[in-house]
Phi, psi and omega in degrees: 000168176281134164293133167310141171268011173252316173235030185032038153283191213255145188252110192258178183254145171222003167186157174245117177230130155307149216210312191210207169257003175258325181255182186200176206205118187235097197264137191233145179224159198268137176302294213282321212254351193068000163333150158249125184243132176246153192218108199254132150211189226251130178268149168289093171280352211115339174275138165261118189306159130304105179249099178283118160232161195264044150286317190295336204283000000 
């Protein structure tokens, strides 16, 4: 897992919050000290996006 940026402690994951219906907000918090770190993606439903590259064209 990632190291904290305030004391490198250890960063567990502790929640997903939705942001739109494309993003998402993903929170991680440090054991020792309780920092919070977010973490904004492209949310996943289960679905595989639609990827244009130009190999398919």
């Amino acid at each position: 897992m990632m190291p904290c940026p305030v004391c490198a402690g250890r960063m567990a994951f502790q929640a997903r919050r939705p942001i739109t219906t494309e993003l998402e907000d993903s929170v991680y918090a440090c054991r020792s000290c309780g920092t919070e770190l977010i973490r904004t993606t492209v949310r996943r439903d289960g679905q595989t996006p639609k990827i244009k590259s130009a190999e398919a064209a």
